[in-house]
C-alpha atoms as an extended CHARMM CRD file, in Angstrom:
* protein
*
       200  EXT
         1         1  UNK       CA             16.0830000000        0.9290000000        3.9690000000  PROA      1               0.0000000000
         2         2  UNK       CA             13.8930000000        2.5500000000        6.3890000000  PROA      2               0.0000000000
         3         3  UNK       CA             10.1300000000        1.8510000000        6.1510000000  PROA      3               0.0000000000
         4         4  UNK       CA              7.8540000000        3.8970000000        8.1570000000  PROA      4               0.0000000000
         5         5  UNK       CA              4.2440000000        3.3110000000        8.6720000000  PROA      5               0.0000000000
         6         6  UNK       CA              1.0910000000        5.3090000000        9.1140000000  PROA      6               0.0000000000
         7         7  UNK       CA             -2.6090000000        5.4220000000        9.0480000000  PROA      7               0.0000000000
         8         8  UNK       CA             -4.1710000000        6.5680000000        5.2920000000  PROA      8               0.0000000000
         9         9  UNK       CA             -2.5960000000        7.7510000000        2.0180000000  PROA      9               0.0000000000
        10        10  UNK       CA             -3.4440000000       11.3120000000        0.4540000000  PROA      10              0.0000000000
        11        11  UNK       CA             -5.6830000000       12.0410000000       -2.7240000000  PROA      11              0.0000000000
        12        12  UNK       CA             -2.7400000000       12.5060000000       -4.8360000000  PROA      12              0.0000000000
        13        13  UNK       CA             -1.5730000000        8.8460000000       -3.9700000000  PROA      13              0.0000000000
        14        14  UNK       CA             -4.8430000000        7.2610000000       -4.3150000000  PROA      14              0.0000000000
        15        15  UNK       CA             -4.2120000000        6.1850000000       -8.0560000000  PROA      15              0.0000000000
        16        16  UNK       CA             -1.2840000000        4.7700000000       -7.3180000000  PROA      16              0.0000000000
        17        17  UNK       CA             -2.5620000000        2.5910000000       -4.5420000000  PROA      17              0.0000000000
        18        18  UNK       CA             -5.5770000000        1.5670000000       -6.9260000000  PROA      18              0.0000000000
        19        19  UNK       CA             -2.7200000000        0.6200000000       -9.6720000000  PROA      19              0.0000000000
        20        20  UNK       CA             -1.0390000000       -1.5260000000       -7.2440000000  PROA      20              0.0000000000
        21        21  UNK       CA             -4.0730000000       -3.3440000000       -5.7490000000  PROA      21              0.0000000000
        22        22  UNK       CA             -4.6640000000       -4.0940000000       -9.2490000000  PROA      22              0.0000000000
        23        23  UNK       CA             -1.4670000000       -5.2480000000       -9.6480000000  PROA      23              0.0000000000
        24        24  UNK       CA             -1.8630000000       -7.5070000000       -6.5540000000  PROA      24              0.0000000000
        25        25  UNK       CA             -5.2170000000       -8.9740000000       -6.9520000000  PROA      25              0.0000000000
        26        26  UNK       CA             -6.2960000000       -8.9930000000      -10.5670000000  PROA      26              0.0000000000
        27        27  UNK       CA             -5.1630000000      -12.9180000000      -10.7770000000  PROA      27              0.0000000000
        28        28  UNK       CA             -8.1170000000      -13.1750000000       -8.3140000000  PROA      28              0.0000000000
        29        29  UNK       CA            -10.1990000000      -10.6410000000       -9.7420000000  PROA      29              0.0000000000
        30        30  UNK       CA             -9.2140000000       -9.4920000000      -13.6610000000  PROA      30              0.0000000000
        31        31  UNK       CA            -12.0360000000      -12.6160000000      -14.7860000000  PROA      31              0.0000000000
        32        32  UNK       CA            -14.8040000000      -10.2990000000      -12.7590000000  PROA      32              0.0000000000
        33        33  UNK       CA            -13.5430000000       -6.5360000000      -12.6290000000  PROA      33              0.0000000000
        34        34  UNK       CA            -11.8110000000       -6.5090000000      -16.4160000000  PROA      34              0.0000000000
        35        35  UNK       CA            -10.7680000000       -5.1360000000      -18.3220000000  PROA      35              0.0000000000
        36        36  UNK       CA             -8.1880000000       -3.4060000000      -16.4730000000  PROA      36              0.0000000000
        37        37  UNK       CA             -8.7880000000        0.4610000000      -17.1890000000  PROA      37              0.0000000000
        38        38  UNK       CA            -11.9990000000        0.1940000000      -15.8150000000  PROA      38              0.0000000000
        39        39  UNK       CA            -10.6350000000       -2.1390000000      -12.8810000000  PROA      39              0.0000000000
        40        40  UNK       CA             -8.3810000000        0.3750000000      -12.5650000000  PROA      40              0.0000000000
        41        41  UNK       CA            -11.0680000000        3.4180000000      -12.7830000000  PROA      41              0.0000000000
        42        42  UNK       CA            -13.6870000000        1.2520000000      -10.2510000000  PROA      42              0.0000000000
        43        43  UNK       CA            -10.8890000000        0.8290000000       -7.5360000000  PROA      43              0.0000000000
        44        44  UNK       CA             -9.7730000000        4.9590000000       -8.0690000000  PROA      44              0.0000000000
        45        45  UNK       CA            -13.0910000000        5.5940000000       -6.9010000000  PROA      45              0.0000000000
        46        46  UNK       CA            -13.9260000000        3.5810000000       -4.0730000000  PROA      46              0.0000000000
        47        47  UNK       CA            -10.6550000000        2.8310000000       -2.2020000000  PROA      47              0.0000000000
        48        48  UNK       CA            -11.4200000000        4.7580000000        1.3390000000  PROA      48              0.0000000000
        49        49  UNK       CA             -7.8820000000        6.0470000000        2.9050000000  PROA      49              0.0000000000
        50        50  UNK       CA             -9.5420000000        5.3800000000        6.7820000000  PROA      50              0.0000000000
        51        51  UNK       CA             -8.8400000000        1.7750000000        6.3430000000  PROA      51              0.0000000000
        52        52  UNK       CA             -5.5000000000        1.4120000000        4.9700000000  PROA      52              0.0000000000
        53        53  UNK       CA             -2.2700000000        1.2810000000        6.8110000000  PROA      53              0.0000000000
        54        54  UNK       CA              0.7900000000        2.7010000000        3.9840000000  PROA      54              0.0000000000
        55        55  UNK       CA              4.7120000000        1.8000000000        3.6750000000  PROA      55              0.0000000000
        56        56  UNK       CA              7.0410000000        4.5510000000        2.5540000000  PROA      56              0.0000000000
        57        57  UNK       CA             10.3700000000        4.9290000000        2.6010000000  PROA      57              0.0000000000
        58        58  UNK       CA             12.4550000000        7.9520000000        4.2160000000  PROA      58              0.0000000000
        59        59  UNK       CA             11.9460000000       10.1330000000        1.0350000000  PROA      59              0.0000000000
        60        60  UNK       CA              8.0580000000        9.2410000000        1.7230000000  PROA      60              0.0000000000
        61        61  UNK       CA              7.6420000000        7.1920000000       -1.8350000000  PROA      61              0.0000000000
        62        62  UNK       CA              4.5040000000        4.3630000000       -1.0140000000  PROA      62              0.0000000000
        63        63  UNK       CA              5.6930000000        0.9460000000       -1.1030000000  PROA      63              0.0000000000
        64        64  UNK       CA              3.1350000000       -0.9560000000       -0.1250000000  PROA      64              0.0000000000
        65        65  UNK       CA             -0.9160000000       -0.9230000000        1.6290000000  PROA      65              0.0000000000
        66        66  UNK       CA             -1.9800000000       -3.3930000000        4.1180000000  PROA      66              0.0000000000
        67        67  UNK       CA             -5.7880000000       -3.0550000000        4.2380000000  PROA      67              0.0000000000
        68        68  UNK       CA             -8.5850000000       -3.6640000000        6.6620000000  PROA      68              0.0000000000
        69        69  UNK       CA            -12.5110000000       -3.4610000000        7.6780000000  PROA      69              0.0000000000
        70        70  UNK       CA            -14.1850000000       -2.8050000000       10.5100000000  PROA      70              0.0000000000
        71        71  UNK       CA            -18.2750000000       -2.6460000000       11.1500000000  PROA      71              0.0000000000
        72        72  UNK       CA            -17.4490000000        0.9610000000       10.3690000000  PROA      72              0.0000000000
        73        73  UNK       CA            -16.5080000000        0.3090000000        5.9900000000  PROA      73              0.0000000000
        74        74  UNK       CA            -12.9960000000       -1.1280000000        4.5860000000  PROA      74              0.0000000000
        75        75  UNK       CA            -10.4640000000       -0.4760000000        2.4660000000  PROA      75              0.0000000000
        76        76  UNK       CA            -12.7280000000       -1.2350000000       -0.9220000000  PROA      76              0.0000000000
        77        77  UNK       CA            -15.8510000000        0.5920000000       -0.1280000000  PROA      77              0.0000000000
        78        78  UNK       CA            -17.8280000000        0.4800000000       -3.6980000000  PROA      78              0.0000000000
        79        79  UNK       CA            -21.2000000000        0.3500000000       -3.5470000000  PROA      79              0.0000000000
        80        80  UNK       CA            -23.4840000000       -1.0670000000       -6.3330000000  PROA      80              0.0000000000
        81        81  UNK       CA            -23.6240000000        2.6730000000       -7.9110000000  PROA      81              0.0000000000
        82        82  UNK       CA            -20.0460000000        2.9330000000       -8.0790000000  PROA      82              0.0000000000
        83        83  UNK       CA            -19.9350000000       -0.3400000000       -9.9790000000  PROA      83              0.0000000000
        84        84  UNK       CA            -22.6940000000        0.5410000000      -12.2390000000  PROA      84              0.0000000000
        85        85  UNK       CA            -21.1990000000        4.4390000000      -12.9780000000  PROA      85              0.0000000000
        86        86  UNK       CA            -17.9060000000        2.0610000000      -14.4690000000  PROA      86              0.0000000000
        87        87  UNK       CA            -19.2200000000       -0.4430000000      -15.7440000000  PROA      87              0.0000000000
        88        88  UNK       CA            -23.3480000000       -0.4950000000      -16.6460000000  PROA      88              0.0000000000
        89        89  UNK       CA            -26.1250000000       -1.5390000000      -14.7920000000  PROA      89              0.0000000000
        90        90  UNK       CA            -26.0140000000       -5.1550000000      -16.4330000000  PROA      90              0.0000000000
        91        91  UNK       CA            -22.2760000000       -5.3030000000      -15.9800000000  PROA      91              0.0000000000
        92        92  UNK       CA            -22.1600000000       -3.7550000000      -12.4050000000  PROA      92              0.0000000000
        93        93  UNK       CA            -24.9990000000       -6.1950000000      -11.2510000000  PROA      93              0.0000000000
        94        94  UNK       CA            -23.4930000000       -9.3080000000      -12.0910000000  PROA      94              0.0000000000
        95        95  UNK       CA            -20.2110000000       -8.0330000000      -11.4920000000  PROA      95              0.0000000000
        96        96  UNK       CA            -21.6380000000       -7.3520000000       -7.5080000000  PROA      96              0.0000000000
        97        97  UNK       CA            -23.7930000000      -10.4360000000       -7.4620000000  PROA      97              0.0000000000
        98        98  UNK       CA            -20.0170000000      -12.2960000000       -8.3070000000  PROA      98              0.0000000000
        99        99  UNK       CA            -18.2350000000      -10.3490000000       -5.6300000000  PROA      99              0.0000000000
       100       100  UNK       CA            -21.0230000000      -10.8490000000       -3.0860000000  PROA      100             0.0000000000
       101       101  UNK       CA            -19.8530000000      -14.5570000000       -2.8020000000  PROA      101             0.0000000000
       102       102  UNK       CA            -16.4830000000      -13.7770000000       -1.6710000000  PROA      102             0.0000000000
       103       103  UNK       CA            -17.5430000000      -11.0980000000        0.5910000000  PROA      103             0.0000000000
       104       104  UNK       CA            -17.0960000000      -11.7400000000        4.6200000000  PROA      104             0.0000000000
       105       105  UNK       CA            -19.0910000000      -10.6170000000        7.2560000000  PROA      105             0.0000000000
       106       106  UNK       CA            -16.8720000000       -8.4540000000        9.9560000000  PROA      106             0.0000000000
       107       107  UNK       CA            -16.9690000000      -10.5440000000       13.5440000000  PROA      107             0.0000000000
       108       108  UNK       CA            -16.7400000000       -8.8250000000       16.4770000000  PROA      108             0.0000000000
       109       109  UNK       CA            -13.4280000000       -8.8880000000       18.2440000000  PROA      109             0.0000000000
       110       110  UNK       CA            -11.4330000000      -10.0020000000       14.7320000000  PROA      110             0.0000000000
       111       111  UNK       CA             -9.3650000000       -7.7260000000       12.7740000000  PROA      111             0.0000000000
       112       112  UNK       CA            -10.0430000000       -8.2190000000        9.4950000000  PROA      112             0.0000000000
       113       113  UNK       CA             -7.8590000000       -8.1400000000        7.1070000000  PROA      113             0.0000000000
       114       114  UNK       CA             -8.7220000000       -6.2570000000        3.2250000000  PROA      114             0.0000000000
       115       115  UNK       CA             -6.1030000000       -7.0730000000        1.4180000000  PROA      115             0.0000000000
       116       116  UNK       CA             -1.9250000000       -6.4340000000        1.4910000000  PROA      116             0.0000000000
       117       117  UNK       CA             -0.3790000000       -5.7490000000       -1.2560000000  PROA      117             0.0000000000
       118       118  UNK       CA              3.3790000000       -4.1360000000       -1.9610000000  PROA      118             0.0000000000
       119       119  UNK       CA              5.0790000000       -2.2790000000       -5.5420000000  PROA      119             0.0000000000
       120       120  UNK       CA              6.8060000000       -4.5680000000       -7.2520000000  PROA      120             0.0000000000
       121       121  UNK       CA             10.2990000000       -2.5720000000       -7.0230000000  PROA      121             0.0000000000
       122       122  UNK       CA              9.9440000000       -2.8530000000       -2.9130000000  PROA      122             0.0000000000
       123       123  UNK       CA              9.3180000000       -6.6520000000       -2.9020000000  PROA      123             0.0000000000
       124       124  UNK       CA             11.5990000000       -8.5370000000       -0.3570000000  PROA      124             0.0000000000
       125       125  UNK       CA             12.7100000000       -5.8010000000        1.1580000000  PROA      125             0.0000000000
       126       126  UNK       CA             10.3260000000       -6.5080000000        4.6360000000  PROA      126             0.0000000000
       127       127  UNK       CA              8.0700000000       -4.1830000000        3.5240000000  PROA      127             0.0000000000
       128       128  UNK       CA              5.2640000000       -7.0570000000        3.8260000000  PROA      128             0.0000000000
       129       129  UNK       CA              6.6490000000       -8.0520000000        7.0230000000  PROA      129             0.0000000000
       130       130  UNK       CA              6.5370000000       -4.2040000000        8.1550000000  PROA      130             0.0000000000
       131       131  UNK       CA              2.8170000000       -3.7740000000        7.7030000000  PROA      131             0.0000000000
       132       132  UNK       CA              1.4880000000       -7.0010000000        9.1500000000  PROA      132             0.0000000000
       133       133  UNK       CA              3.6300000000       -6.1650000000       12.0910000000  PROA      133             0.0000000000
       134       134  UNK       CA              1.6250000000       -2.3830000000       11.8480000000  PROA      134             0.0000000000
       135       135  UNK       CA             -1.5210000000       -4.5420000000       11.5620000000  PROA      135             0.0000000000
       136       136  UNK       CA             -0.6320000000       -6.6320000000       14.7290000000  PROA      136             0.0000000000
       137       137  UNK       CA             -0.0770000000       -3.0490000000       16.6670000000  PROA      137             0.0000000000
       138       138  UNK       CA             -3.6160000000       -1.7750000000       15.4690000000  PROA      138             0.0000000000
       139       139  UNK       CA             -5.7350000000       -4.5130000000       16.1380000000  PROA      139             0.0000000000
       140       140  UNK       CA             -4.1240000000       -4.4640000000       19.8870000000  PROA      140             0.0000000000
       141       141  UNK       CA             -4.6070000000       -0.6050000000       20.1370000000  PROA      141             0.0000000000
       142       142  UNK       CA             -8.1900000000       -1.3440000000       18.7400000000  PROA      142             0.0000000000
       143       143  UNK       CA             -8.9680000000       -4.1800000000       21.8350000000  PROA      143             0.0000000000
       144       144  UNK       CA             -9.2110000000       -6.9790000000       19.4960000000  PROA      144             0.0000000000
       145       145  UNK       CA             -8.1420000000      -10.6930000000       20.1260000000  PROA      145             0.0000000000
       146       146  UNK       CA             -7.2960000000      -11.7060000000       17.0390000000  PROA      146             0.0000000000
       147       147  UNK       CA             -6.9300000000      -11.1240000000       13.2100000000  PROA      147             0.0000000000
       148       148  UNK       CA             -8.0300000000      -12.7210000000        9.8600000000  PROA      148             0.0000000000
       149       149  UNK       CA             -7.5140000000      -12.8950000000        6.3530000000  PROA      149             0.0000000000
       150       150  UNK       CA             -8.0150000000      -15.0610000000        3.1670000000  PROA      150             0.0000000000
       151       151  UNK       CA             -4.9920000000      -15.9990000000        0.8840000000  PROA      151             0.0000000000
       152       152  UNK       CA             -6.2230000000      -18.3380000000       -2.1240000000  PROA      152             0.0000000000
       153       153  UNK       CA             -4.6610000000      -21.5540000000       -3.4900000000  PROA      153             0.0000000000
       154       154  UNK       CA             -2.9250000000      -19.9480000000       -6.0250000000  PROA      154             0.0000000000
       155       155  UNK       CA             -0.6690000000      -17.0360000000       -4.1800000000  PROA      155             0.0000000000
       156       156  UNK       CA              1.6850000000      -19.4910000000       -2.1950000000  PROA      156             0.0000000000
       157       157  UNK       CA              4.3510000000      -17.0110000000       -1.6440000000  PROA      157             0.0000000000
       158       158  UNK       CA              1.7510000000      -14.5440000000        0.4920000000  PROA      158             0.0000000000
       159       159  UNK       CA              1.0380000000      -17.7620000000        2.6230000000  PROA      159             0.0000000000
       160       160  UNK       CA              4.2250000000      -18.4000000000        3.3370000000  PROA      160             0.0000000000
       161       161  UNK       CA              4.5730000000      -14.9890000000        4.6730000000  PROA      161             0.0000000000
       162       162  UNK       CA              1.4370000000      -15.5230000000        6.5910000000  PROA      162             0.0000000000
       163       163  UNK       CA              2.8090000000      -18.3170000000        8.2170000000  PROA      163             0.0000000000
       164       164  UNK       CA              5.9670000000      -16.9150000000        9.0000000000  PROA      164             0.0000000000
       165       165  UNK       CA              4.6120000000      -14.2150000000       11.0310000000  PROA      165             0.0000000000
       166       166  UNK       CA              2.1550000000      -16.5220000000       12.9110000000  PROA      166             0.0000000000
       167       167  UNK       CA             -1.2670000000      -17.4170000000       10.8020000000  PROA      167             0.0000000000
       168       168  UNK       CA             -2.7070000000      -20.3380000000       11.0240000000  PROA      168             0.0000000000
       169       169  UNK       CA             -5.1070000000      -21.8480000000        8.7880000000  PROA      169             0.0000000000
       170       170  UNK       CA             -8.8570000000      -22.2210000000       10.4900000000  PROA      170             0.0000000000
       171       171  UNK       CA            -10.6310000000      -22.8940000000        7.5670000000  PROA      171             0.0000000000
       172       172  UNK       CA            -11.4000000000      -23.4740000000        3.3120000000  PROA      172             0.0000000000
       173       173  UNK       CA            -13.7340000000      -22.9540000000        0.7940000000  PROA      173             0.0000000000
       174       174  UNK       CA            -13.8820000000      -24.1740000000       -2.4860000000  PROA      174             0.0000000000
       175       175  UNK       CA            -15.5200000000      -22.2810000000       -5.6230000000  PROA      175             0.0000000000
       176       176  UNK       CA            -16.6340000000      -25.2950000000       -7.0500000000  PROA      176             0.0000000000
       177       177  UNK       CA            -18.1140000000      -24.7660000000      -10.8310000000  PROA      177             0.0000000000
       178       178  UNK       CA            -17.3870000000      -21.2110000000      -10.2930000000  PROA      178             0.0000000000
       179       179  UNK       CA            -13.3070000000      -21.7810000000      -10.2190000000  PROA      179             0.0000000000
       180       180  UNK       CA            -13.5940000000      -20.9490000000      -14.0560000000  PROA      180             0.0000000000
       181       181  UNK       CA            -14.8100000000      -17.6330000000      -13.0950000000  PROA      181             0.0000000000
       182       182  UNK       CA            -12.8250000000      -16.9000000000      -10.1180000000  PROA      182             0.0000000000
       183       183  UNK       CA             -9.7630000000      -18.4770000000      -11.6900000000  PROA      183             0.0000000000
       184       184  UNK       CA             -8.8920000000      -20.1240000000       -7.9960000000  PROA      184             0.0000000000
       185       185  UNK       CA            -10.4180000000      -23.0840000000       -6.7250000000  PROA      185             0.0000000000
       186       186  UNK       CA            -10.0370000000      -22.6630000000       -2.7410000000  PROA      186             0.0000000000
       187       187  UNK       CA             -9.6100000000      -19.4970000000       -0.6620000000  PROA      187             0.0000000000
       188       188  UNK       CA             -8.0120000000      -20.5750000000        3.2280000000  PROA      188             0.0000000000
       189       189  UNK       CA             -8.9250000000      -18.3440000000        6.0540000000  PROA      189             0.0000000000
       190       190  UNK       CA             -6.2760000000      -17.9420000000        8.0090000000  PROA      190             0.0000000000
       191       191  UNK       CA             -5.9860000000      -16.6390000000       11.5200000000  PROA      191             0.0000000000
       192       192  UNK       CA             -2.8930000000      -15.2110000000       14.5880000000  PROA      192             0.0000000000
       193       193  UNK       CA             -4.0770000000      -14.7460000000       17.7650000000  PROA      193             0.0000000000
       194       194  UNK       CA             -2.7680000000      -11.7230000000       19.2020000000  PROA      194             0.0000000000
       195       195  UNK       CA             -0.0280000000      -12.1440000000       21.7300000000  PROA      195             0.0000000000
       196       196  UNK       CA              1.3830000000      -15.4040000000       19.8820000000  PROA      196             0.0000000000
       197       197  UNK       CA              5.1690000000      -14.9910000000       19.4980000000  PROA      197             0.0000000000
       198       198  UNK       CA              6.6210000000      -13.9890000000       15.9410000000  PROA      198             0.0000000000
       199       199  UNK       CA              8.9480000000      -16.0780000000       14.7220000000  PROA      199             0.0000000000
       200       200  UNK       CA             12.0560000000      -14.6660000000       12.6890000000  PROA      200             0.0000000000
């Protein structure tokens, strides 16, 4: 199958995209952003198309988003308003005041990762493998060394692709009390260093 990649997905895909970073990340999130309508709804509203880089196949269907963030915004780019208009003022507050804890701040020369994430139908089909490589080519066309992302304890199969193409663990943190909230107890930062071989 051929997979091309490109910078930014139209209005008319945009629900889509927030259905299947949903899909992707509501074992890390669904105890915080739930129920999943307004998940859903929230992530409809604040996803910015600058920071995404989007799969398709020839007959241009999306398959899959690998997201970033730069000093500049990211790929989730809700403010405290957006959560509120979804889901309350009470609800949005503690909702943000959660979130703020797993929020981290962008470092200059890093690419930054914001999440990667691929339909379920498309799923070992390299699509994954296609858009870190697409990652890998923007970071170098944006000057910088190296890039990061977090992958937590309880999504071994997107480590393993990490690994494959390179990452390297630099660091952990645990949630501590909070894991019954979070639903994960450690989130690794991993790291590839531009220029480092890819192996097969």
């Amino acid at each position: 199958m051929g997979i091309t990649i490109s910078l930014g997905f139209s209005e008319a895909e945009k629900s889509h995209v927030a259905q299947l970073f949903w899909q992707a990340f509501s074992v890390k999130l669904g105890r915080i952003m739930g129920p999943d309508a307004r998940a859903v709804q929230f992530f409809n509203g604040c996803l910015n198309p600058n920071f995404a880089l989007v799969a398709r196949d020839e007959q241009g269907q999306l398959l899959g988003v690998a997201g970033f963030r730069t000093d500049a915004g990211g790929l989730v780019d809700g403010s405290l308003q957006d959560m509120a208009r979804v889901y309350g003022w009470v609800g949005g507050i503690w909702r943000g005041l959660l979130l703020s804890l797993l929020e981290r701040k962008v470092q200059p020369d890093v690419f930054q990762m914001d999440g990667l994430f691929v339909d379920a139908s498309a799923r070992g089909l390299g699509v994954g493998t296609a858009l870190l490589e697409a990652v890998f080519q923007e970071a170098h066309q944006r000057q910088l060394d190296c890039v990061q992302l977090d992958v937590i304890d309880i999504n071994p199969r997107a480590r393993a692709l990490y690994e494959r193409v390179g990452f390297v663990p630099i660091s952990e943190e645990e949630t501590g009390p909070l894991v019954h909230i979070f639903g994960f107890s450690k989130a690794t930062r991993m790291e590839k260093t531009l220029g480092e071989p890819t192996r097969p």
